[in-house]
C-alpha positions as CSV (number, residue, x, y, z in Angstrom):
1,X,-51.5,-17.5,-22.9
2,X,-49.0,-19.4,-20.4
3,X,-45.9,-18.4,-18.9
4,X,-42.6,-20.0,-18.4
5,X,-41.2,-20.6,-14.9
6,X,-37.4,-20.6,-14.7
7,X,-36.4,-22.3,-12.3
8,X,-32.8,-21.2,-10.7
9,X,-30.0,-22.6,-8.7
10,X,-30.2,-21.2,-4.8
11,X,-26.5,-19.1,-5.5
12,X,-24.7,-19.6,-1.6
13,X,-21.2,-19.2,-0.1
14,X,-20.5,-22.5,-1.0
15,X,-21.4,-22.9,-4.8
16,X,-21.0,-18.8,-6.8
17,X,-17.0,-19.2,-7.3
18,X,-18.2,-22.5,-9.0
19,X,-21.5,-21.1,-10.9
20,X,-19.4,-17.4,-11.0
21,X,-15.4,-18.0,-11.7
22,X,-14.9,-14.1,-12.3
23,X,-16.4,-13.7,-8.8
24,X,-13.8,-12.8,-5.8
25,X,-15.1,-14.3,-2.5
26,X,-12.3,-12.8,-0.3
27,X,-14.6,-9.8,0.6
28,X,-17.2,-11.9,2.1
29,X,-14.3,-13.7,3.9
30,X,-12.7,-11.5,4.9
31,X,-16.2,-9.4,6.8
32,X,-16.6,-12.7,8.2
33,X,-13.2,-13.2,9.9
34,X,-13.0,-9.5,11.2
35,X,-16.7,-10.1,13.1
36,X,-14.8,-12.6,15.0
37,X,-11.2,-10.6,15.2
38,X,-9.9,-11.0,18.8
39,X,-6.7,-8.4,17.4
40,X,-9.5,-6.0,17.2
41,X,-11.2,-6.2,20.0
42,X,-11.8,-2.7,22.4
43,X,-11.0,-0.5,19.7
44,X,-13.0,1.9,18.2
45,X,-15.7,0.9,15.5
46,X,-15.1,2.7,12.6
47,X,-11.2,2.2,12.4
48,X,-11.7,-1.6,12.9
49,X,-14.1,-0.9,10.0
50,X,-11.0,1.0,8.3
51,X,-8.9,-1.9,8.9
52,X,-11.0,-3.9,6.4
53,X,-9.5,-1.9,3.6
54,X,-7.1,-3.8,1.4
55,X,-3.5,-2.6,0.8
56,X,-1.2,-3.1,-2.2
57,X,1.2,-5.5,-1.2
58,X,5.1,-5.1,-2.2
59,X,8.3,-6.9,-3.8
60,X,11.7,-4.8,-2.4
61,X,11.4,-2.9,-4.9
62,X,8.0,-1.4,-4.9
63,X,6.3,-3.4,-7.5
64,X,2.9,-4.6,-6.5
65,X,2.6,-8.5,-5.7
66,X,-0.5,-9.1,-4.1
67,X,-3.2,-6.9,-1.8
68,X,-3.8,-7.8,1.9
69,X,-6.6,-6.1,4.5
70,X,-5.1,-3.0,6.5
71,X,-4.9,-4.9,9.5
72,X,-2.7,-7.7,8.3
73,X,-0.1,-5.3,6.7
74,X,0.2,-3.7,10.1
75,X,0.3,-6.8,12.4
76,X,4.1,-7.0,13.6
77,X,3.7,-10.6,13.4
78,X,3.6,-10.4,9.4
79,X,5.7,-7.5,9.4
80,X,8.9,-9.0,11.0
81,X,8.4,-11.3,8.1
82,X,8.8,-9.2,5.0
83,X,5.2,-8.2,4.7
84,X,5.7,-4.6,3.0
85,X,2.7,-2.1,1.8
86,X,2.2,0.8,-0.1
87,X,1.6,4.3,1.3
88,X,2.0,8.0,0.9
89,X,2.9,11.1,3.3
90,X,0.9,14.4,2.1
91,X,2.7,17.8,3.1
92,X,0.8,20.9,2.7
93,X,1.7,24.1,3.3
94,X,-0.3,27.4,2.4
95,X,0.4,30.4,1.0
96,X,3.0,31.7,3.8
97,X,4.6,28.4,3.4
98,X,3.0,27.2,6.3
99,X,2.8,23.2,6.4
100,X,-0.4,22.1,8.2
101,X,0.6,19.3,10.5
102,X,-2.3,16.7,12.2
103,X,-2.2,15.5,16.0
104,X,-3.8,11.8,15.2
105,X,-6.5,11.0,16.9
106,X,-6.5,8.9,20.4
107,X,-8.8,6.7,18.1
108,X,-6.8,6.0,16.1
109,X,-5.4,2.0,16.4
110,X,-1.5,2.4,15.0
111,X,0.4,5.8,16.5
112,X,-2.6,6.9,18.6
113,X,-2.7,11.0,19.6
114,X,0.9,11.3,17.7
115,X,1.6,14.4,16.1
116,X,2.3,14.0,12.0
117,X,2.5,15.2,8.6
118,X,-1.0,16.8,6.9
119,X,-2.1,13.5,6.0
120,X,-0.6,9.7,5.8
121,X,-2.4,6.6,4.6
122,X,-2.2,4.1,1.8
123,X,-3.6,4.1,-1.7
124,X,-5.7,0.9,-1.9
125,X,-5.5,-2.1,-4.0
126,X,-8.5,-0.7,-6.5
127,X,-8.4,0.5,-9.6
128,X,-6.9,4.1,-10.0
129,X,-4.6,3.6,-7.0
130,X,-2.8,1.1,-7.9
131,X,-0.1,1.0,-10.3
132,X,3.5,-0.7,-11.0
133,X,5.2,1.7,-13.1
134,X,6.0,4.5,-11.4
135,X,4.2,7.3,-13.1
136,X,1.0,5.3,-12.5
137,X,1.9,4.4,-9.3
138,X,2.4,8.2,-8.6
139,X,-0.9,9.0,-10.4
140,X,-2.6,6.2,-8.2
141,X,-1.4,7.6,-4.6
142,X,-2.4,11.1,-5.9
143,X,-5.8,10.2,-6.2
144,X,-5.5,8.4,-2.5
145,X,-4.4,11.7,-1.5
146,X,-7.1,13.7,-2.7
147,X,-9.3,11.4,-1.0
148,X,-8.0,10.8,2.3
149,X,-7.6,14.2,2.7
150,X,-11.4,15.0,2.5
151,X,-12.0,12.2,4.4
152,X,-9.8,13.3,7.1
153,X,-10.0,17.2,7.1
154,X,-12.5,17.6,5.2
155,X,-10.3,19.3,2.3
156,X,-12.6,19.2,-0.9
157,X,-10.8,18.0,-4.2
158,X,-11.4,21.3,-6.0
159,X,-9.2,22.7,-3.5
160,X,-6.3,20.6,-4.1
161,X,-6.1,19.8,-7.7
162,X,-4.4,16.2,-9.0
163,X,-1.9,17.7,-10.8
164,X,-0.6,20.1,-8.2
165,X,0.6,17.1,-6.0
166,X,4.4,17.2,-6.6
167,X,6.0,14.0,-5.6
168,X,9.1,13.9,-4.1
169,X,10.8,10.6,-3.4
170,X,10.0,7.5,-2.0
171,X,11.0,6.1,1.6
172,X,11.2,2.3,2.8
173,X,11.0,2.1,6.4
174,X,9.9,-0.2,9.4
175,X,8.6,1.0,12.5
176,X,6.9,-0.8,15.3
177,X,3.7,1.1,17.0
178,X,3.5,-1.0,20.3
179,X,4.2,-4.6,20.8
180,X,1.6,-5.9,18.0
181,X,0.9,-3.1,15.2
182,X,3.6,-1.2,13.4
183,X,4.6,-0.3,9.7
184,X,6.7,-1.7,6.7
185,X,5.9,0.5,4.0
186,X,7.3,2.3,0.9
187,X,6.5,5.4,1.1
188,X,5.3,8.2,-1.1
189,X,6.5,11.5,-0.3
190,X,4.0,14.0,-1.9
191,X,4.3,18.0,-1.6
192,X,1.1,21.0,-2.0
193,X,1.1,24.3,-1.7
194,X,-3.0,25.4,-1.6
195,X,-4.9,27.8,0.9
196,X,-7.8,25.4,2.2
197,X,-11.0,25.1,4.2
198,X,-10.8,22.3,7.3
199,X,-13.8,20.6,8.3
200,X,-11.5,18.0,10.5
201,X,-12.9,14.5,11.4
202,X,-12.7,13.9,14.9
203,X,-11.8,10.0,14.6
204,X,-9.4,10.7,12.3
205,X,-8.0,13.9,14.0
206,X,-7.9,15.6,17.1
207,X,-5.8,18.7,16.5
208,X,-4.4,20.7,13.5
209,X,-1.8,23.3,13.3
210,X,0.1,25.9,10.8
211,X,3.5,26.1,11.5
212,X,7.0,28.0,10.4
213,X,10.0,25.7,9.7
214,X,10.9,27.5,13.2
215,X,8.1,26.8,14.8
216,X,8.3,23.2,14.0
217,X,12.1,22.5,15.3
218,X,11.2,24.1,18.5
219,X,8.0,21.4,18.5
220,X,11.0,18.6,18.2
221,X,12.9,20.1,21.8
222,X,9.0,19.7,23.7
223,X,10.2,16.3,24.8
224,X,5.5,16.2,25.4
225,X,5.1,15.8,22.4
226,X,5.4,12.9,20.6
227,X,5.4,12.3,16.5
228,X,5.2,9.2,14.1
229,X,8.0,7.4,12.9
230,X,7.9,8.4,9.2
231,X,7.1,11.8,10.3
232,X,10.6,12.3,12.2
233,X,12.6,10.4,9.7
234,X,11.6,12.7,6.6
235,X,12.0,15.8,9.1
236,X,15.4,14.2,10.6
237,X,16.9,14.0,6.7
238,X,14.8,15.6,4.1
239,X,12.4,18.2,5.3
240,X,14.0,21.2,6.2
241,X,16.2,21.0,3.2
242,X,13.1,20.5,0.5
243,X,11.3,23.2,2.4
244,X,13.8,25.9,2.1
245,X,13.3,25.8,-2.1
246,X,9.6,25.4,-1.6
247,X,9.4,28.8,-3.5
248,X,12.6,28.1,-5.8
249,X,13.9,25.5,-6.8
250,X,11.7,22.2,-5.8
251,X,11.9,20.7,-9.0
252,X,15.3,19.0,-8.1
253,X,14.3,17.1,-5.8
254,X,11.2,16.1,-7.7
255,X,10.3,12.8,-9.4
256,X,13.1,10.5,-7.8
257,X,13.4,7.0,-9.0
258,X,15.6,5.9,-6.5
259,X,14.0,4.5,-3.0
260,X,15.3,5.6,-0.1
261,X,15.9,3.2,2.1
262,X,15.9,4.3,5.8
């Protein structure tokens, strides 16, 4: 009995988008040139890891055009010429209408040690975050909710349920973080009222706290304290006023086509 050898072509950097069209190369690229990132250099490990993840790239008008790493959506250099991402702003409060906010952590490489909203990040450009209709747009930064918010608190997704995100609006702002990392993003403005269990992630977080609509605008007159950008726009225009029919009378302000541009 004899046996066939195959023999097969040594697949390389150079030669699998040839031999492999459907194959996208970008990744290995793209691990490559963040190896050798000097914008990267002296931070901490795992959020230059986090920069690696790709972002949904935007026309004005929030339909996906494109997808771009974390770290070149945020690079003031791009931003200040157009470059404009997806994102979403999670506001949770519990049962005594307290909304949980998050000092970020010192970690942390845009807005370090700023106090914020429960959670803020960006849906990625994979499948089930990404959409360009709105309702699967709003679908696809639901599900980036529910899973930035166990990675940064540690908040299971039993406890806060897809369809008991309520989205609000969307917001389109720029903001600079220091001289080269800032944002340009439309963001999703998503609302939850759920009692839940914190298991907080240090280099993500490095404080948490319930707080009354009071106890937040005397927060604001601490001139100590400092907050994000998005955080202090939605709470200069929007917040106090959603929060006061947060028992009665959300659904109003719920499911806005319009963008809001700030």
């Amino acid at each position: 009995m004899s046996t066939t050898t195959t023999q097969t072509q040594t697949i390389t950097a150079n030669n699998v988008v040839r031999l492999f069209p459907e194959v996208d190369s970008s990744l290995a690229s793209l691990h490559r040139e963040s190896a050798r990132d000097g914008d990267l250099e002296g931070y901490d490990e795992e959020q230059i890891r986090l920069m690696e993840e790709v972002c949904i790239v935007l026309d004005y008008n929030d339909m996906p055009i494109g997808s771009a790493s974390k770290k070149v959506c945020h690079l003031m250099k791009n931003i200040s010429e157009g470059l404009l991402h997806r994102a979403f702003s999670v506001f949770l409060f519990d049962s005594k209408n307290r909304l949980l906010l998050q000092q970020r952590a010192d970690e942390k490489i845009t807005f370090p040690g700023m106090w914020t909203n429960t959670c803020c990040s960006h849906p990625l450009g994979v499948p089930g975050e990404t959409g360009a209709e709105l309702e699967a747009a709003v679908q696809g930064v639901r599900r980036a909710a529910q899973r930035k918010l166990d990675q940064e608190l540690g908040i299971t997704a039993k406890q806060v349920p897809l369809d008991q995100f309520n989205f609000l609006t969307r917001i389109h702002y720029k903001a600079p973080s220091d001289g080269k990392w800032g944002e340009h993003e439309i963001d999703y403005i998503l609302f939850i009222k759920a009692d839940v269990d914190l298991d907080v992630n240090a280099n993500e977080v490095q404080d948490v706290k319930y707080v009354s609509e009071e106890e937040l605008r005397t927060m604001f007159r601490d001139q100590s304290l400092k907050y994000t950008p998005w955080f202090k726009l939605i709470c200069e225009t929007m917040l106090f006023e959603w929060w006061e029919h947060l028992n009665s009378g959300l659904e109003k302000y719920m499911g806005e086509t319009q963008i809001r541009r700030m």
